[in-house]
BAVEX-375076 format. One line per 4 residues: number of its first residue (from 1); their letters; for each residue x negated, y negated, z negated of N, C-alpha, C. Coordinates in steps of 0.2 Angstrom, whole numbers. Example, Ala and Ser with C-alpha at 12.3 -4.5 7.8 and 13.67 -1.06 7.14 Angstrom:
% BAVEX-375076
1> as> -66:28:-39:-62:22:-39:-66:16:-39; -64:11:-35:-68:5:-36:-64:0:-39 .
% end
This chain:
% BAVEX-375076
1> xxxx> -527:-155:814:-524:-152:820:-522:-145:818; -516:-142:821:-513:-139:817:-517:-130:821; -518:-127:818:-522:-120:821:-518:-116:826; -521:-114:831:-517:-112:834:-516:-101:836 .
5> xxxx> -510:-103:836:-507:-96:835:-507:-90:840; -506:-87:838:-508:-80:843:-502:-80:846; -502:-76:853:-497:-73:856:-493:-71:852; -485:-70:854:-481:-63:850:-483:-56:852 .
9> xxxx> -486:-57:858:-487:-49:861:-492:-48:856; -498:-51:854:-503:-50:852:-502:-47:843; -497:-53:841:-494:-51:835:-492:-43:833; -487:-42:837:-483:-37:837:-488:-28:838 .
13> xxxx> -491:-28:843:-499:-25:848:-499:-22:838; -503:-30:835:-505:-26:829:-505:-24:825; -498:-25:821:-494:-21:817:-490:-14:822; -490:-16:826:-489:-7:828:-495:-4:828 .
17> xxxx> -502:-7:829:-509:-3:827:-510:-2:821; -509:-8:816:-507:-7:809:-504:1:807; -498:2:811:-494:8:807:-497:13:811; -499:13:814:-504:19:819:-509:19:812 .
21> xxxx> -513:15:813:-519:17:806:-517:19:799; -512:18:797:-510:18:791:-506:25:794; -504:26:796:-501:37:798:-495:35:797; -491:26:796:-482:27:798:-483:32:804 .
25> xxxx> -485:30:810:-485:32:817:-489:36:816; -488:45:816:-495:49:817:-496:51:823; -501:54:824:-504:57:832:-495:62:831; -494:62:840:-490:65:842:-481:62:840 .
29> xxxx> -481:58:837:-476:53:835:-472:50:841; -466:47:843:-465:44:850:-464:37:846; -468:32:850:-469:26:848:-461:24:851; -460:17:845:-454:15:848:-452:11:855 .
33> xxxx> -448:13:860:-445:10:866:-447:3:866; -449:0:873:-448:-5:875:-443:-10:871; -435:-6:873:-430:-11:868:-429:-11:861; -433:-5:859:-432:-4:851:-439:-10:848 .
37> xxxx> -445:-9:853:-448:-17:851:-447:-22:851; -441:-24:857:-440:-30:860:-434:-34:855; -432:-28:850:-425:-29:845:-426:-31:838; -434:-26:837:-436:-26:828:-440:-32:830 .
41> xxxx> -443:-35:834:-448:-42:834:-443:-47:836; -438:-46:839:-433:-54:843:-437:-56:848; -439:-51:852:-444:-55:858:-441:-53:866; -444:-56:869:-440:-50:877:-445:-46:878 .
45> xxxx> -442:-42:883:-444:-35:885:-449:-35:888; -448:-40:892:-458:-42:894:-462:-42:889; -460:-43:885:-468:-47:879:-468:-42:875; -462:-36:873:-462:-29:870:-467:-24:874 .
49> xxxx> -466:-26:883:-468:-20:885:-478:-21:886; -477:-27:885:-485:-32:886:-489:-30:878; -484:-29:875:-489:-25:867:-491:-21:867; -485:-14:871:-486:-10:870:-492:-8:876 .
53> xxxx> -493:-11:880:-500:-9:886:-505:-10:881; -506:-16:877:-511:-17:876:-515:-10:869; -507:-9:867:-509:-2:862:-513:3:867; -510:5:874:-512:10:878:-519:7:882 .
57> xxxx> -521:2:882:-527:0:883:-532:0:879; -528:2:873:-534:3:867:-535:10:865; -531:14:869:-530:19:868:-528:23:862; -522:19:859:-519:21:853:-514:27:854 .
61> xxxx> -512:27:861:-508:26:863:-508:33:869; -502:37:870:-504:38:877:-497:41:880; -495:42:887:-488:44:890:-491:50:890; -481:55:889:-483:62:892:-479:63:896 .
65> xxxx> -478:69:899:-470:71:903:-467:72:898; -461:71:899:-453:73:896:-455:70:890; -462:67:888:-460:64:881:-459:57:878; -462:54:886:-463:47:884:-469:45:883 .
69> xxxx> -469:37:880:-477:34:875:-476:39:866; -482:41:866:-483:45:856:-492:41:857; -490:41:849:-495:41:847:-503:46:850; -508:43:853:-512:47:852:-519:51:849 .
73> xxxx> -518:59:849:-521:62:844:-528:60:841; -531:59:838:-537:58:836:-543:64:838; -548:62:840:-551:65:844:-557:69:837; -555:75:838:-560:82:835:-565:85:839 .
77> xxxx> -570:87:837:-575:90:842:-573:98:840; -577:102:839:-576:110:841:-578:114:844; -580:119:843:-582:124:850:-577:127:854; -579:128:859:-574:133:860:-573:139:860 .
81> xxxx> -566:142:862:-569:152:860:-571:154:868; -573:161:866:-576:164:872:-570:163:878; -572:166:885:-568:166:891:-566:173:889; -559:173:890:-555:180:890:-556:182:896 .
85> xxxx> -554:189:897:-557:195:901:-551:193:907; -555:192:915:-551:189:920:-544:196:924; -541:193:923:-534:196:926:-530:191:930; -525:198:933:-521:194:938:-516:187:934 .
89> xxxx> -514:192:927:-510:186:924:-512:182:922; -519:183:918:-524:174:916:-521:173:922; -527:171:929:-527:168:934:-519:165:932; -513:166:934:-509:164:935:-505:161:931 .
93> xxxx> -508:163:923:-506:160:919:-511:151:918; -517:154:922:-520:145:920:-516:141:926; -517:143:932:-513:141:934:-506:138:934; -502:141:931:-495:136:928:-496:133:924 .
97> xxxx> -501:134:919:-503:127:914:-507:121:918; -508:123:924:-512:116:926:-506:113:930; -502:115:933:-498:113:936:-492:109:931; -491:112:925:-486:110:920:-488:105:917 .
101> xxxx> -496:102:917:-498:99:913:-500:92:921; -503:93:924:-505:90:932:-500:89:936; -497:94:937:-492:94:944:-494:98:948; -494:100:955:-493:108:959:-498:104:962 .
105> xxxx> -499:98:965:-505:96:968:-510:98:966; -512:96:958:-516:98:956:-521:105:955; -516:109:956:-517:119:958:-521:120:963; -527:122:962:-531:125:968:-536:130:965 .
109> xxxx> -538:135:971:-542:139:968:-549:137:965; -552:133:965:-559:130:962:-554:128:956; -549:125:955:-547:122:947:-545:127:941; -541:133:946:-541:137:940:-547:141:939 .
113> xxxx> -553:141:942:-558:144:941:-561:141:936; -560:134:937:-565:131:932:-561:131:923; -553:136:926:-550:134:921:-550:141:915; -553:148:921:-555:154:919:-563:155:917 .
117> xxxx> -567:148:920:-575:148:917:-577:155:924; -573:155:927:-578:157:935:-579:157:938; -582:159:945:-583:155:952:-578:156:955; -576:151:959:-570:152:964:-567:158:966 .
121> xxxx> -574:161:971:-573:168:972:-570:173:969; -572:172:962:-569:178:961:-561:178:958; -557:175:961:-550:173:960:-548:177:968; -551:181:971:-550:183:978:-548:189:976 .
125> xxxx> -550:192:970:-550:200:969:-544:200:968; -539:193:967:-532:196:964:-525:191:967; -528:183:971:-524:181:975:-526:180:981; -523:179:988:-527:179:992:-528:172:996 .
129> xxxx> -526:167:992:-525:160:995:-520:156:991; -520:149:990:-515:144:989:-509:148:989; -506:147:995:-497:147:999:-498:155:991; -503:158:991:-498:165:989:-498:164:982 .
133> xxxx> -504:159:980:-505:158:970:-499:155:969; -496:151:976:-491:147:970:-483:151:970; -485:155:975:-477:160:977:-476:165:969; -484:166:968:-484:171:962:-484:170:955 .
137> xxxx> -485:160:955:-484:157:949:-477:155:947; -473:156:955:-464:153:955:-463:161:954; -462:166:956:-461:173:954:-462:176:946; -467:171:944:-471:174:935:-465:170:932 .
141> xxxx> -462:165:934:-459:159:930:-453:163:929; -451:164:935:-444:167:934:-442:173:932; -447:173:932:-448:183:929:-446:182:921; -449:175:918:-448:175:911:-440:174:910 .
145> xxxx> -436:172:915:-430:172:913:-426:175:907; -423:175:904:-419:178:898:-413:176:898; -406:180:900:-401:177:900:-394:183:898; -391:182:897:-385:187:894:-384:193:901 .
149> xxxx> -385:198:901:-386:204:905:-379:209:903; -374:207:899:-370:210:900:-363:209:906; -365:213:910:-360:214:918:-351:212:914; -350:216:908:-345:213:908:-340:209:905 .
153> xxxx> -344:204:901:-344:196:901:-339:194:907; -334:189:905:-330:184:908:-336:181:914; -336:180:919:-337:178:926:-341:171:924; -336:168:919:-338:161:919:-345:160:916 .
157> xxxx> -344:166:908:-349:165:905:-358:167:907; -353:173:911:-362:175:915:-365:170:920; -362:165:923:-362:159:926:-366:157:923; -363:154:916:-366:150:912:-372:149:910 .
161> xxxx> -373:158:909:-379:159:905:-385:159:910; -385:162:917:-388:160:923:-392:154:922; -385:150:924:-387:143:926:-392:139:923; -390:140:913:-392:138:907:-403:138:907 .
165> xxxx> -401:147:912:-408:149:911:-413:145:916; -409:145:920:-414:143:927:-415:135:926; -409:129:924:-411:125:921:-417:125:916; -417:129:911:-422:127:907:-429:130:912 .
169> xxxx> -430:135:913:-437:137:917:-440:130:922; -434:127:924:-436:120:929:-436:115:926; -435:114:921:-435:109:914:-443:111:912; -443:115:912:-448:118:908:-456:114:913 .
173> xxxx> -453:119:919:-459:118:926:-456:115:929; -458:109:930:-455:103:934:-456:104:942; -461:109:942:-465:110:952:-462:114:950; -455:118:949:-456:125:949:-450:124:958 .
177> xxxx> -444:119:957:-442:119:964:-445:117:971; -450:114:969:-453:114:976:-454:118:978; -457:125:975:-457:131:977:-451:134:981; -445:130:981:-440:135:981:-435:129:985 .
181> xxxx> -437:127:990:-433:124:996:-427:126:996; -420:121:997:-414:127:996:-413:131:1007; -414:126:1011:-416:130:1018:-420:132:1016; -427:136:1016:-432:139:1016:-432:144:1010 .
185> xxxx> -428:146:1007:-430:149:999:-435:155:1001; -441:155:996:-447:162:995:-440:168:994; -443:175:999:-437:180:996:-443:184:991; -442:180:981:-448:181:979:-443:187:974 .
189> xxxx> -446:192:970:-443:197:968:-439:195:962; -441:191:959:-437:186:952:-430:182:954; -434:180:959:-429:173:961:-423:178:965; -423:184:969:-419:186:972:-415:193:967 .
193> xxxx> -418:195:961:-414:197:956:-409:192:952; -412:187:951:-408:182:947:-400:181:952; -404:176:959:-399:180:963:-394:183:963; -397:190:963:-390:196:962:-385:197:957 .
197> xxxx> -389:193:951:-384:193:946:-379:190:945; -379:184:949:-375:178:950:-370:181:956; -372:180:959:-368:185:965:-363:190:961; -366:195:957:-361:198:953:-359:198:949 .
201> xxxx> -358:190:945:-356:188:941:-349:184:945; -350:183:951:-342:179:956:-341:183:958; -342:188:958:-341:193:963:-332:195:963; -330:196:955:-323:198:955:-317:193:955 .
205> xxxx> -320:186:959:-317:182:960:-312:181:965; -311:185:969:-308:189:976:-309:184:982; -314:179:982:-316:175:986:-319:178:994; -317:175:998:-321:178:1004:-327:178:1006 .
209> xxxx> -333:182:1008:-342:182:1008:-343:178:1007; -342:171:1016:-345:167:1016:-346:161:1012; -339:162:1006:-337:159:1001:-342:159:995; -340:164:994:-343:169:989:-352:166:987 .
213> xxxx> -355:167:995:-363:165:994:-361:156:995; -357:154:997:-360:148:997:-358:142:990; -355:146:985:-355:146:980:-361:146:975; -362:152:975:-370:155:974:-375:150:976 .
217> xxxx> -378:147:980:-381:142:984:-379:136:979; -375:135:981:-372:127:975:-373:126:968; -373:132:966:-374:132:959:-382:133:956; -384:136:962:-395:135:963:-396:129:964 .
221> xxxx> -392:125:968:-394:118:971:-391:114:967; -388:115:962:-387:109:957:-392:110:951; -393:117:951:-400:115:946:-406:111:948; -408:115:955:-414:111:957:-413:104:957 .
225> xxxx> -409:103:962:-408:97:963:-410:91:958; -406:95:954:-405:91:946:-413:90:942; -416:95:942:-422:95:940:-428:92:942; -426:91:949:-430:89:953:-434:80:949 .
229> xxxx> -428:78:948:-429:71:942:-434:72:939; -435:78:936:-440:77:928:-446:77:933; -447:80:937:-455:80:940:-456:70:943; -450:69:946:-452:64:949:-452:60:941 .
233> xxxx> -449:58:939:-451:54:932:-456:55:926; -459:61:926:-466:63:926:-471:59:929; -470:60:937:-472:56:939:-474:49:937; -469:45:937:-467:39:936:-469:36:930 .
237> xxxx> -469:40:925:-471:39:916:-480:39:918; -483:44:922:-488:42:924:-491:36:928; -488:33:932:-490:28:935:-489:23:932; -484:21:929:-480:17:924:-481:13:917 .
241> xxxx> -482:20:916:-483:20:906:-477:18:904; -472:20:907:-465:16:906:-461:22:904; -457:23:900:-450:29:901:-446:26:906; -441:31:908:-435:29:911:-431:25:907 .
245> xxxx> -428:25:900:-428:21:897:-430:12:897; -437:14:897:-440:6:895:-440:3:903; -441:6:908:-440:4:917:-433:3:919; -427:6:915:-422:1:916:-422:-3:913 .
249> xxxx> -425:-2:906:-419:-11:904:-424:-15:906; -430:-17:910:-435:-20:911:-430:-24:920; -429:-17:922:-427:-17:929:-416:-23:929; -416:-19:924:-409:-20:926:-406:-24:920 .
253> xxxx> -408:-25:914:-404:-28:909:-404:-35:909; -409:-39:914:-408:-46:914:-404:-49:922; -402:-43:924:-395:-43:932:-391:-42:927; -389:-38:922:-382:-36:919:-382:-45:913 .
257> xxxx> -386:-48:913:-383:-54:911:-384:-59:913; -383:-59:921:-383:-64:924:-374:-65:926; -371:-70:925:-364:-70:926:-364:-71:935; -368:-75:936:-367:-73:943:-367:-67:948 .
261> xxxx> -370:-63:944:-372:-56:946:-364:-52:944; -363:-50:938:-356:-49:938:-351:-51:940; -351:-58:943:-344:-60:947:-346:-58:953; -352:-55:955:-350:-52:962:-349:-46:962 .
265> xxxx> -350:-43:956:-348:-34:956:-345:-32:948; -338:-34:950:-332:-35:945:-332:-27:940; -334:-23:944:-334:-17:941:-340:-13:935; -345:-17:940:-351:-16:936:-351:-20:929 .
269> xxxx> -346:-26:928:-345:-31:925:-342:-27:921; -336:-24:920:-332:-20:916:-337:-18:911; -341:-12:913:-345:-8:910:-350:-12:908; -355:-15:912:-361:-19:908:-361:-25:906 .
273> xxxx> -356:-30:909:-356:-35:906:-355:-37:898; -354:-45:897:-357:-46:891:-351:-42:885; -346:-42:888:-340:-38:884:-337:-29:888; -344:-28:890:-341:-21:891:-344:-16:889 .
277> xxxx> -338:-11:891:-340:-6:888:-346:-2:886; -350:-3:890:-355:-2:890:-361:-7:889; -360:-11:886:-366:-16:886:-371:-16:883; -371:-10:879:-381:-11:877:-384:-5:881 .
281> xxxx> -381:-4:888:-385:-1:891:-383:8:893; -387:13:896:-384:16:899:-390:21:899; -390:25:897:-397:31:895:-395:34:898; -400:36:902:-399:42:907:-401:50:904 .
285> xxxx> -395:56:902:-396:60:900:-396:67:906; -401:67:908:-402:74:913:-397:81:910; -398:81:904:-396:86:900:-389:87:901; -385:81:898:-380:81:899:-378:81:905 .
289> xxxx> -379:78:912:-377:77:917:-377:86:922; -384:88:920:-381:96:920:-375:98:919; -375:99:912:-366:102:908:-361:101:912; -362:95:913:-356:92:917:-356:92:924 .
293> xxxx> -361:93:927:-362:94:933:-359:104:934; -361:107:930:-357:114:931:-353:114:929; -349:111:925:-342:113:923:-338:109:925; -340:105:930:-335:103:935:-334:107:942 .
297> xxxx> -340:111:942:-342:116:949:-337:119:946; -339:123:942:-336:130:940:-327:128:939; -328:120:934:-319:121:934:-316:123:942; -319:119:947:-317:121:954:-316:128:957 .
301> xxxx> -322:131:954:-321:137:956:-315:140:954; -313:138:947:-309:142:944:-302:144:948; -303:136:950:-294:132:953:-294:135:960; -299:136:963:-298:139:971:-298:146:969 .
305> xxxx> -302:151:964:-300:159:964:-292:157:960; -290:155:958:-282:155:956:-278:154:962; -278:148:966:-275:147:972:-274:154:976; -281:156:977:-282:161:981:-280:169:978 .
309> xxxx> -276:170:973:-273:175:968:-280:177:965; -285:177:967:-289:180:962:-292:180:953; -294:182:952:-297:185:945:-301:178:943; -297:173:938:-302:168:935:-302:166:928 .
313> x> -304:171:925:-305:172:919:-311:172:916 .
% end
């Protein structure tokens, strides 16, 4: 009677623990994708993503924000160092670290206490509640701003260099727009100097006010907006254990070859179908959709300050 064989999921599971233990893959490493498993084995992406659970059930394995499945570090013991002397800016600084690392839910006054080593109370000496630690943690972010500050730079490029920064701080801190409703904005001291730079950055466009700011707005609300993704897919990598990556092609790559499915959407069929353009698929770059989400804004801008005789240089 002939012996009987292991799953392929189980196969696969163990040569990827294989290279885990032998340090191919070391702590902090990003394990290969769903379809990059599902390509080097010849398996489906079911049975690719059903190995890689079982890595993260063994805990070889673990998801991060923005990073995906990496290998997981090897656990060291240590002491730790003393508690540093309490300030307004600790407080605030452990605070965006729980929040960049958790989420804005996770931000309460008992959590950064426990995160400065003292009792609740004494985080009263320097904020006076929730609503205002997290006003003061979107104010601290923004304040680290860095961006080209010379006034008399091309319109375009102060634009750029703006926009560039505020993406990344919200790239950075994914809660950082919920602070910053685009109805409701905090009128917080960081966020309303950045503001004004922007503002004087369009300013010699000879656009009309109401234009003018609502410009201004547009170009805040494509960042956020945009940003707004990474938190929700943080999210989602934590519920999931999936990237965005490996949750489409799970989601979507066995509809792109169904033939029936592309004879009812002829267009989708260009691009994904068996012979299109696009047929291995469609990665979604946040990054890039940025770029191109302002230099389509800004080219607009360019073409309407022209139209309207002004200054678009």
């Amino acid at each position: 009677m002939p012996e009987p064989t292991e799953p392929p999921y189980v196969r696969i599971a163990a040569e990827l623990s294989r290279r885990i233990t032998d340090r191919e893959l070391a702590p902090g490493d990003k394990v290969p994708s769903t379809r990059h498993v599902a390509q080097e084995f010849g398996v489906a992406l079911a049975t690719a993503a059903k190995a890689l659970d079982v890595l993260r059930s063994e805990g070889l394995v673990v998801t991060r924000p923005r990073s995906g499945t990496v290998v997981a570090p090897r656990r060291t013991g240590g002491p730790t160092g003393e508690s540093a002397e309490l300030t307004r800016e600790r407080v605030l600084e452990e605070a965006i670290a729980i929040a960049d690392a958790e989420g804005l839910e996770a931000v309460s006054m008992r959590a950064v206490a426990g995160r400065c080593g003292v009792a609740p109370m004494s985080l009263y000496r320097f904020i006076e509640d929730k609503d205002h630690l997290v006003s003061a943690m979107a104010d601290t972010v923004y304040g680290t701003a860095a961006f080209d500050r010379d006034a008399s730079a091309p319109w375009r490029s102060q634009v750029e260099s703006l926009s560039r920064e505020m993406w990344r701080l919200h790239r950075a801190h994914p809660w950082l727009g919920r602070t910053q409703p685009l109805t409701r904005p905090l009128p917080l001291p960081n966020i309303i100097r950045l503001g004004d730079r922007l503002l004087g950055a369009l300013e010699g466009l000879g656009l009309p006010p109401k234009l003018h700011f609502d410009i201004h707005v547009l170009l805040f609300s494509h960042v956020v907006g945009l940003a707004a993704n990474v938190e929700a897919e943080d999210e989602a990598v934590s519920e999931t254990g999936l990237s965005s990556e490996e949750w489409t092609d799970l989601q979507y790559l066995p509809r792109m070859g169904d033939d029936a499915f592309l004879g009812e959407h002829p267009h989708f069929a260009k691009l994904f179908g068996h012979f299109g353009s696009l047929a291995d698929g469609y990665d979604m770059d946040l990054e890039g959709l940025f770029e191109l989400g302002m230099g389509l804004l800004l080219d607009g801008v360019a073409a309407m300050a022209e139209r309207r005789g002004g200054l678009a240089s």
